[in-house]
C-alpha positions, 0 to 999 in steps of 0.5 A: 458303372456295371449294372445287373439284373437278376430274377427278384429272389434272394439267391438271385442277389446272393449270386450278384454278390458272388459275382461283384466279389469275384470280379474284384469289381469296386461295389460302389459302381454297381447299380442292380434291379430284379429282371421285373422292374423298371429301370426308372432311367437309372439303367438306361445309360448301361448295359445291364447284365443279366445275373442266372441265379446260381444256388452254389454261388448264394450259398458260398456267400452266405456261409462266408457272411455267417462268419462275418459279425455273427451273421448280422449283415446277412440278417440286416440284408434279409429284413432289407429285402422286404422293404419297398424302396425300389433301390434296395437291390443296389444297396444290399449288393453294395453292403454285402460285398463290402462286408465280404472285403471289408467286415469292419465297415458294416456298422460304419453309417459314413458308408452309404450302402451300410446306412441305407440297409440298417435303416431299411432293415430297421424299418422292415423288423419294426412294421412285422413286430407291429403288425403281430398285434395288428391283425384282425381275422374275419371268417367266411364261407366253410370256416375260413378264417381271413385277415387283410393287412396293408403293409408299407413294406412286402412283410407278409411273408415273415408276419406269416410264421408268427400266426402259423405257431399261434394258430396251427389248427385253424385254416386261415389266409393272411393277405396283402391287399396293397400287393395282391398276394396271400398266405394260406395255411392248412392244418399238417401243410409246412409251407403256406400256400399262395392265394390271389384275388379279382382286382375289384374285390382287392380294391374294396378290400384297400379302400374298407380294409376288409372283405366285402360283406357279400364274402365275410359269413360272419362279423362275429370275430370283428364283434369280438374285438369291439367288445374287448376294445370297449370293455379295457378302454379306461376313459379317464386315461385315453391318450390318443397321441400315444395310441398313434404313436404306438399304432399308427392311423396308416393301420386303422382301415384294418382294425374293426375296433376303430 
């Protein structure tokens, strides 16, 4: 068994692929975490080898995986990153190195790294579709529009393209209070901005699902959303075991209008 650890980014893993591959090591006795995470006792019995990131070394993998099912295990791969399962890295090493050797057991679910990375993936593309109808933007001091999501999986990063197309003219942030981390986005600014809070105002934020009333200037926008709520409710057709089904209680400490 070799285990590796890399630096937490995507060309860090790419890189670890890169070296599985041209190791000829077998991908099943690979066994990789990022240089930030505890090992959990899983590594504790090898000697982990740190893996430098090398961007030649992540881009000959993913021009080589382009070409493999049109790229699908890249983009399975890149959704499953995102997914909090502490044991993701190891999958995702296992399934691209296969898919380096082997494409046509990419879709074969007896492989266990192949039904592990569908499923995270899966799971990872469903809460991001959910969540674009799920954020709710207050506004506080100067105009600045602020929503608070509580994601199962480290989605922030690809809700935020969907709202920067939406709303380009507006300053806002979208944060996530479960990780502490934010986007911010300026009007003209390409790339979003990363923001952090005082860990007291990201507690209140997890336990109401919303800035502290001392921050928000406004409750104009959560008001918005009540009326609008309130106003296509069809009492005779309330049918609360779908609604759940649709949107999940896990997600209503963020939703003013429930």
């Amino acid at each position: 068994m070799q285990s590796f650890t890399f630096d937490g980014t995507f060309d860090g893993l790419l890189t670890v692929v890169a070296t599985v591959d041209h190791a000829g090591m077998d991908p099943g006795d690979v066994v990789v975490r990022s240089s930030n995470q505890s090992s959990g006792g899983e590594l504790d019995l090898f000697q982990a080898r740190a893996v430098a990131t090398s961007r030649d070394q992540g881009r000959w993998v993913m021009d080589r995986l382009k070409s493999v099912e049109k790229g699908r295990p890249l983009r399975f791969a890149k959704s499953a990153f995102f997914h909090r399962n502490p044991k993701r890295w190891t999958w995702i090493v296992r399934f691209l190195a296969v898919a380096l050797r082997c494409p046509e057991r990419v879709r074969d679910r007896r492989f266990e790294a192949s039904a592990k990375v569908l499923q995270l993936s899966h799971e990872v593309r469903q809460e991001t579709h959910r969540l674009k109808g799920l954020v709710r933007f207050q506004e506080i001091d100067g105009g600045l529009l602020w929503a608070t999501i509580t994601p199962d999986h480290d989605v922030v990063r690809l809700v935020y393209p969907y709202f920067s197309k939406r709303m380009p003219g507006e300053v806002w942030i979208l944060f996530d209070a479960r990780r502490g981390i934010g986007l911010r986005h300026d009007v003209g600014e390409d790339r979003p901005q990363e923001v952090t809070v005082p860990d007291e105002i990201r507690q209140e934020m997890l336990k109401h699902g919303e800035l502290p009333k001392n921050i928000a200037s406004s409750d104009s926008y959560f008001d918005l959303w009540r009326t609008f709520f309130d106003a296509i409710s069809i009492e005779d057709r309330k049918n609360p075991r779908l609604q759940r089904q649709c949107m999940p209680q896990r997600y209503w400490r963020n939703l003013p209008e429930k």
